[in-house]
C-alpha positions in Angstrom: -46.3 7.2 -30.9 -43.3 4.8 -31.8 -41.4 8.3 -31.5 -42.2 8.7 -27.9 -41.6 5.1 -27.6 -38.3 5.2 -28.3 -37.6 8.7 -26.7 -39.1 6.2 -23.2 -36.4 3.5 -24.2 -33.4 6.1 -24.3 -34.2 7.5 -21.3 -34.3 4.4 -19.5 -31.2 3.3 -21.2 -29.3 6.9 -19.8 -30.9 5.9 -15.9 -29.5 2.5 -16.8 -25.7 3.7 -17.6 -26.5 6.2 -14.9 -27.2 3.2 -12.0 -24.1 1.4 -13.8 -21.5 4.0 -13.6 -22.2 5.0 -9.5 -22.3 1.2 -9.1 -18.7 0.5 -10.8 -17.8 4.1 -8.9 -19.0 2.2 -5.2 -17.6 -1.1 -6.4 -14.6 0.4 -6.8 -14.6 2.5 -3.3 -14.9 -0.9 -2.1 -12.1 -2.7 -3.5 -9.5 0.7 -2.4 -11.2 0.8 1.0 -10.7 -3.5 1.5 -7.2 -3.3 0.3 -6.5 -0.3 2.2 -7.3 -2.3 5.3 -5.7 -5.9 4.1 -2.6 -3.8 3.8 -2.9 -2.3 7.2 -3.7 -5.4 8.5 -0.2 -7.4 6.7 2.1 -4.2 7.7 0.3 -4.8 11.8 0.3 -8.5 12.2 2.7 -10.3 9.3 5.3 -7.5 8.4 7.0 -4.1 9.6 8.8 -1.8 8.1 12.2 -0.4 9.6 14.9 2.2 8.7 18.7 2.0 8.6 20.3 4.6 10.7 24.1 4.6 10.6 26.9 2.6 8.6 27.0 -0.4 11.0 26.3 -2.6 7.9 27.7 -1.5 5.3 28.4 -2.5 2.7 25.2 -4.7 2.5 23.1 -1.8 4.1 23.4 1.8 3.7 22.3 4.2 6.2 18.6 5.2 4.6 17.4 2.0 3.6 14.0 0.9 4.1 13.6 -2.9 5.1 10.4 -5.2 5.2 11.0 -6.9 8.6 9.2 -10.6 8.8 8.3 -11.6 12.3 5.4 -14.4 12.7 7.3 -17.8 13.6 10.5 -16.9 13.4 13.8 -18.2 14.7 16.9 -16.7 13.8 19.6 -18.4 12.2 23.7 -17.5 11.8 23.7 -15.6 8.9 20.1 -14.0 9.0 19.8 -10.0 9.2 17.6 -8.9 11.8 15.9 -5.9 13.7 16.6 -6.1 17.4 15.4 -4.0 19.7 18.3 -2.6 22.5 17.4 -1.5 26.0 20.8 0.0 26.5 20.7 1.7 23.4 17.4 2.5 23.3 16.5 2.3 20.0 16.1 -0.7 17.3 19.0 -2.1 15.5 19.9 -3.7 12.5 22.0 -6.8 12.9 23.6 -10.3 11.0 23.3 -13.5 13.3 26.6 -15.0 13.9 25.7 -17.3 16.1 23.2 -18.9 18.0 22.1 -20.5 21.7 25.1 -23.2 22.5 27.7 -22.2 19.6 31.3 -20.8 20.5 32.5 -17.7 19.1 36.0 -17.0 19.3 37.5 -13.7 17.6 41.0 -13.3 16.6 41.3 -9.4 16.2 45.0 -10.0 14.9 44.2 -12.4 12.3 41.3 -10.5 11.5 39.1 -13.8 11.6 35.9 -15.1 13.4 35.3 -18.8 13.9 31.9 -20.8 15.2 32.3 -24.0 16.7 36.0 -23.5 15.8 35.6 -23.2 12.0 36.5 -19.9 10.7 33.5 -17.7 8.7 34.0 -17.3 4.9 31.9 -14.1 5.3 31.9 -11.8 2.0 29.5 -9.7 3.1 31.8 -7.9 5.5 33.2 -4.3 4.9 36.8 -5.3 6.3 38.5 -8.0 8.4 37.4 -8.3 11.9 40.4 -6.5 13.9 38.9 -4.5 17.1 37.0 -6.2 19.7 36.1 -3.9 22.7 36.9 -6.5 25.1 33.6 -7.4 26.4 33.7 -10.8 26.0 37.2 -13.4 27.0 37.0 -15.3 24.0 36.0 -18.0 22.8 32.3 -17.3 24.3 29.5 -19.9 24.4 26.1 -18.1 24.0 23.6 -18.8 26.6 20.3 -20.4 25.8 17.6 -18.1 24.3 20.3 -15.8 22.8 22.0 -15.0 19.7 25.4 -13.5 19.2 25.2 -10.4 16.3 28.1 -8.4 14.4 27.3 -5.5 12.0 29.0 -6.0 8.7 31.1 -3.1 9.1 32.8 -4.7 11.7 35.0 -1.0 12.5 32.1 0.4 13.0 29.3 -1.2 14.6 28.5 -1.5 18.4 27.2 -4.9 18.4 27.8 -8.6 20.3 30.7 -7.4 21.3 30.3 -4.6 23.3 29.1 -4.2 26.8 25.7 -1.9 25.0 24.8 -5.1 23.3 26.1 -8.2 24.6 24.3 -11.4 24.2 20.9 -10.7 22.2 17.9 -12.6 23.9 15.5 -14.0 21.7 12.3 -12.4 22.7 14.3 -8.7 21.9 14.8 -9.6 18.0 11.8 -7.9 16.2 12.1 -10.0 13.2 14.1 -10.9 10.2 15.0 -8.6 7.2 13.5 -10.1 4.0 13.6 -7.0 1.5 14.8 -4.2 0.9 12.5 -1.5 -0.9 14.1 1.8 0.0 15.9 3.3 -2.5 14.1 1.7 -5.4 17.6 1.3 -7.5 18.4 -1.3 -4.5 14.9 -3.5 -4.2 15.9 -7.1 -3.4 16.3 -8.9 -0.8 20.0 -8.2 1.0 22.8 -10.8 1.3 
């Protein structure tokens, strides 16, 4: 009889790591199905994700890059990189903040130089000096309340503040603030 005894106990030991495995297997279904939807859930409401088309920004962003975009709260500040979405170009756009609602900005296409509030930008960031302006604007400029003013770093190439298709940016049109860069994976980090 103990033989059949302990022939009982192993069987109910193999139901026991039988019960245990398909709970760990549904345990973990659970914890891939609740991340999949926190994940969904930070990409809807906290984050986006947005592509660089073109050479506008070069050399701090190359045409391909994938950005995480932060939106919730945010108020954009000279020097920020943003998203904004353009009506007359009719697509989004990726931007630096020169200025913001009551600054002057005054470009000097022959010295190559752009000053705020009459102090001239140390700006590293920028592919070459600043020496075509399409004429948009009679310089200096004040920007109107509830606007920003917004230059591409590749300032030969980019339609941007000062061009008739962009203009002053409103406020409500910038989609958020680029806070990483994850796209190509050689270049993670967060662009200057």
């Amino acid at each position: 009889m103990a033989g059949y005894e302990l022939n009982y106990e192993a069987l109910d030991e193999d139901k026991k790591k039988e019960s245990s495995a398909a709970e760990e297997f549904i345990d973990w279904v659970e914890t891939v199905i609740c991340a999949f939807f926190v994940v969904i859930l930070i990409f809807t409401f906290l984050l986006r994700v947005a592509n660089v088309d073109g050479e506008s920004m070069l050399p701090t962003l190359v045409d391909g890059d994938r950005l995480i975009v932060s939106h919730i709260g945010y108020t954009p500040k000279a020097g920020d990189i943003i998203i904004v979405n353009s009506e007359k170009l009719d697509k989004a756009i990726v931007k630096r903040v020169i200025a913001v609602a009551g600054q002057t900005v005054d470009i000097d296409a022959s010295a190559g130089t752009v000053k705020v509030d009459g102090a001239i930008l140390d700006e590293p960031y920028i592919l070459e000096a600043t020496k075509e302006d399409e004429g948009f604007h009679n310089y200096p400029v004040t920007v109107p309340d509830g606007c920003v003013f917004v230059m591409g770093d590749n300032r030969m190439n980019s339609t941007d503040s000062r061009s008739q298709w962009v203009g002053f940016v409103e406020e409500e049109d910038v989609l958020g603030k680029v806070v990483l860069r994850i796209f190509p994976f050689t270049s993670i980090g967060v662009p200057a």
